[in-house]
C-alpha positions as CSV (number, residue, x, y, z in Angstrom):
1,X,11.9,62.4,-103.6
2,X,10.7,63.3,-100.0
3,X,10.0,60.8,-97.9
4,X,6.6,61.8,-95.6
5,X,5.4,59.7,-92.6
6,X,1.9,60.6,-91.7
7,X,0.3,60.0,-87.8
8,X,-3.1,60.4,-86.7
9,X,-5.5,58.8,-85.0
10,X,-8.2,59.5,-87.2
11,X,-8.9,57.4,-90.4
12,X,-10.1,60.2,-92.7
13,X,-8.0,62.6,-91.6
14,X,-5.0,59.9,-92.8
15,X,-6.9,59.2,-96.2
16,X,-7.5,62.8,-96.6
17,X,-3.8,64.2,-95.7
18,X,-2.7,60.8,-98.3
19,X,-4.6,61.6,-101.0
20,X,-3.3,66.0,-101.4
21,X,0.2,64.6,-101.1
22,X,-0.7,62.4,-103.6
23,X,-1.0,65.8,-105.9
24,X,2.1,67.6,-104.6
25,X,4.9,66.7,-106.6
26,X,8.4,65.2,-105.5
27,X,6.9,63.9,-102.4
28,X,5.4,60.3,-101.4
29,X,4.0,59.0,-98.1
30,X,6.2,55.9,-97.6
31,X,3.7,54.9,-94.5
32,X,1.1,56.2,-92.0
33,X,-0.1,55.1,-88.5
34,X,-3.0,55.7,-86.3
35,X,-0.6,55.5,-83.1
36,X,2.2,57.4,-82.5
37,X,3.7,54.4,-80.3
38,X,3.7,52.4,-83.8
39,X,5.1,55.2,-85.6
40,X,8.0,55.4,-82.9
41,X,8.5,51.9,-83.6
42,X,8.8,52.2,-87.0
43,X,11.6,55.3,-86.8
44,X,13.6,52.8,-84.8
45,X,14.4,50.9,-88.1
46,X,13.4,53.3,-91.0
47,X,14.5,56.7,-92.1
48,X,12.0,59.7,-93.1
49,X,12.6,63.6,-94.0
50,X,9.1,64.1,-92.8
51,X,6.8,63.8,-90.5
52,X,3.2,65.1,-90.7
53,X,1.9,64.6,-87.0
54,X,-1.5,65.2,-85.1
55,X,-0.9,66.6,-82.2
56,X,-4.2,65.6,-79.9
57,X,-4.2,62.0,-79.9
58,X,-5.2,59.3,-77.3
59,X,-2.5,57.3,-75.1
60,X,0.6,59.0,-76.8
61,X,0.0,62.8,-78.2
62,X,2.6,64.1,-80.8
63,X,3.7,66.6,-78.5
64,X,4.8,63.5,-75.9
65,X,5.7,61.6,-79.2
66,X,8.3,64.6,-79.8
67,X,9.4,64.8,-76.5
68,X,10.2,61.3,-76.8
69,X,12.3,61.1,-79.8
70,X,16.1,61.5,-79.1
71,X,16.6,62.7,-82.7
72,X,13.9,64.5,-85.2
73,X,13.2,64.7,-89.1
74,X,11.5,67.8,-90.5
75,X,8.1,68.1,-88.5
76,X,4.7,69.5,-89.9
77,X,2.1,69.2,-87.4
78,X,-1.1,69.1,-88.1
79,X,-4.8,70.3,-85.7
80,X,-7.5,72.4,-84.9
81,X,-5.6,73.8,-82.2
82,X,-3.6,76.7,-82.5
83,X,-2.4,76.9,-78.6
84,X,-0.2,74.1,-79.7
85,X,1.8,76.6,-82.1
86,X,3.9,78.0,-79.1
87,X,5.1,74.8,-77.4
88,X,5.9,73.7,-81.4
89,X,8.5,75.9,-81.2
90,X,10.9,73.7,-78.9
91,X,11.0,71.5,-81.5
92,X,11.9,73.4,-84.4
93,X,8.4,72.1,-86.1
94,X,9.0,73.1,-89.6
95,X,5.0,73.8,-90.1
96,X,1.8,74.3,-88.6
97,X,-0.7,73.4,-90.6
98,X,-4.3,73.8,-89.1
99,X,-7.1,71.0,-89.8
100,X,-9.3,70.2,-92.3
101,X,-5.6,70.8,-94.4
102,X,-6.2,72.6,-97.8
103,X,-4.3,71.5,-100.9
104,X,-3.2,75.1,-101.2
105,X,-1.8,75.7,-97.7
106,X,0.1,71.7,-97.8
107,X,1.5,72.4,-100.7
108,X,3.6,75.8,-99.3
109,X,4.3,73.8,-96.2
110,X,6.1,71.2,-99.1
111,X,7.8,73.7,-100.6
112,X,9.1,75.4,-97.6
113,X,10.4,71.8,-96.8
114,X,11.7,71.0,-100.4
115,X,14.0,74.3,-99.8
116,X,14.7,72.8,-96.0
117,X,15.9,69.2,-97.4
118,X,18.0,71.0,-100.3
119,X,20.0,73.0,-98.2
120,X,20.1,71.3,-94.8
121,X,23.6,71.8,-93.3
122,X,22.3,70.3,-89.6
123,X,20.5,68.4,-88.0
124,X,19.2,68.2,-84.4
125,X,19.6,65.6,-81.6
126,X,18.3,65.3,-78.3
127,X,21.1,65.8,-75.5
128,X,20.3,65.9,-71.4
129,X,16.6,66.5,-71.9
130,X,17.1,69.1,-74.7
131,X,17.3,69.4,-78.5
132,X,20.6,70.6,-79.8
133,X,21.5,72.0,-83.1
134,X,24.7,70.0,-84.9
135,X,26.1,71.4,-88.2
136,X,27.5,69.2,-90.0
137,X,30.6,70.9,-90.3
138,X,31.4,71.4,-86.8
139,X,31.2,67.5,-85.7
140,X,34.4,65.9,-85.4
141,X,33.4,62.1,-84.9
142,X,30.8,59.9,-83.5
143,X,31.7,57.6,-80.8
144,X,29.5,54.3,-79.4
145,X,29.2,54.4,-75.7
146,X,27.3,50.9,-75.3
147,X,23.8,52.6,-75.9
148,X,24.8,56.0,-76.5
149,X,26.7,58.0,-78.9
150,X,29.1,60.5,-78.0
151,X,29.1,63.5,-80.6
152,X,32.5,64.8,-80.3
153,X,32.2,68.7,-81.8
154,X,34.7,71.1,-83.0
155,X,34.6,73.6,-80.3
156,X,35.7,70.2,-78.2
157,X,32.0,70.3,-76.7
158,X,30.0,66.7,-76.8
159,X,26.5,65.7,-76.7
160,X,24.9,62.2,-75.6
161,X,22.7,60.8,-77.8
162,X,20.8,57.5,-77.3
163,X,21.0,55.9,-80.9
164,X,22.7,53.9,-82.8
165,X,26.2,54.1,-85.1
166,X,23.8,53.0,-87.9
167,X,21.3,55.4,-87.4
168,X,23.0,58.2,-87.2
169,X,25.5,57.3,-90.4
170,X,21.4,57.3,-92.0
171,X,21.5,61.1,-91.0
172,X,25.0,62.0,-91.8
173,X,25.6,63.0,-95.7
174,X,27.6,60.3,-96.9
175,X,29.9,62.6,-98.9
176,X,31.5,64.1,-96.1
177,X,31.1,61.4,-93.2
178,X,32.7,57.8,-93.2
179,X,32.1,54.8,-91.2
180,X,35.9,53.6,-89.9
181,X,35.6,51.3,-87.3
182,X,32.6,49.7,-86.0
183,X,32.9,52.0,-82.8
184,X,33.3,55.3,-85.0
185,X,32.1,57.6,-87.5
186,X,34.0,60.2,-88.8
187,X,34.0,63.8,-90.8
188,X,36.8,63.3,-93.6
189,X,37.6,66.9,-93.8
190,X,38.5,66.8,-90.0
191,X,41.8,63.9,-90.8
192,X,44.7,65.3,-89.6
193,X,46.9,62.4,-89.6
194,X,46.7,58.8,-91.1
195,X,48.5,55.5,-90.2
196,X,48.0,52.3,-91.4
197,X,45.2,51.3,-88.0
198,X,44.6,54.9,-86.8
199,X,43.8,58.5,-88.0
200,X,44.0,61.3,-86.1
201,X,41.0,63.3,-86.4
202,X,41.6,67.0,-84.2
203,X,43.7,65.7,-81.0
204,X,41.9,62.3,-81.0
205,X,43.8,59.2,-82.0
206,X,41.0,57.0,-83.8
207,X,41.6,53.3,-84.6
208,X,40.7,51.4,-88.3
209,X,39.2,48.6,-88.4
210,X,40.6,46.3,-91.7
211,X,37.3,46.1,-93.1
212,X,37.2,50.1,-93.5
213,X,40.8,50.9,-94.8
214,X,39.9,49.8,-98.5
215,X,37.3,52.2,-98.5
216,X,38.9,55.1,-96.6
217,X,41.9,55.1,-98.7
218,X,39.9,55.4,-101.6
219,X,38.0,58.2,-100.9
220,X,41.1,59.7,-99.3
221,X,42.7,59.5,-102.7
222,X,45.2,57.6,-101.1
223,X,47.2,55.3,-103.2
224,X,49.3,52.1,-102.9
């Protein structure tokens, strides 16, 4: 089931968007928020595949909301404005969806982003003022740097993130990442070399914390 979050200043408009998703199947609107300050607070602590965002709003628009963000779910925005549709495109929005929204045109913006969530093999973060595209396959490991993450890619380029270990092991697809040490996350296919308190993931030696090795072990099909 998709998760949607839905921001927008105006009350009907919130109702209104609600109630079509209501009808649109294999997707639910876990919350909504009139500010886009509250909804930035709430993406601090929750995880969503999709947001469905107003874009002229007072105090905090969704174009400053974006710009804000260090790393971004699927985005549909939502106006009367099409001049917006250009500037959307730094972002990767997903959708434009122009206002009052039909059932007919939301529901091929939700199946454009049922494909999207299927077969995502990425995901985007937001590195020295820019959003960068990560595959999944080409990140190494994920390093805490007090309030940063280092993203430590194959090509042996990194990006700075400001997030958290546990938010970005939220974004990572648990079947190829693992959480070793409370300092590191790393890509399982990318082991090189294992000892009984490090791997060696590339050139990188990586330490393992005792709380981790149970679980690393078994998913490395490593016995004894």
């Amino acid at each position: 089931m998709i998760k949607a979050l839905i921001v927008d200043d105006e009350e009907m408009a919130r109702e209104s968007l609600s109630y079509l998703i209501e009808k649109v199947d294999n997707i639910e609107v876990v919350e909504s928020f009139e500010s886009a300050i509250d909804a930035k607070k709430y993406l601090e602590k929750n995880q969503v595949d999709v947001i469905f965002l107003d874009v002229e709003m007072p105090d905090f628009s969704g174009m400053e909301f974006l710009a804000s963000m260090d790393t971004l779910p699927n985005i549909i925005l939502t106006t009367n404005n099409p001049d917006y549709a250009v500037q959307a495109f730094e972002y990767e929005v997903l959708d434009f969806i122009p206002k009052p929204v039909s059932y007919g045109r939301l529901a091929k913006a939700v199946e454009r982003l049922d494909n999207t969530v299927e077969k995502r093999d990425d995901f985007f973060v937001r590195s020295e003022g820019r959003y960068v595209r990560v595959p999944f396959e080409s990140l190494m490991y994920v390093e805490t740097m007090d309030d940063y993450l280092k993203l430590h890619l194959e090509d042996k380029s990194k990006c700075i993130v400001h997030s958290t270990l546990t938010k970005m092991e939220e974004k990572l697809p648990a079947a190829q990442f693992q959480k070793v040490h409370r300092s590191y996350i790393v890509n399982l296919s990318k082991i090189v070399d294992i000892e009984e308190t490090t791997i060696v993931v590339g050139q990188s030696v990586i330490p393992v914390s005792r709380a981790f090795r149970p679980v690393l072990k078994e998913r490395l099909n490593l016995g004894g």
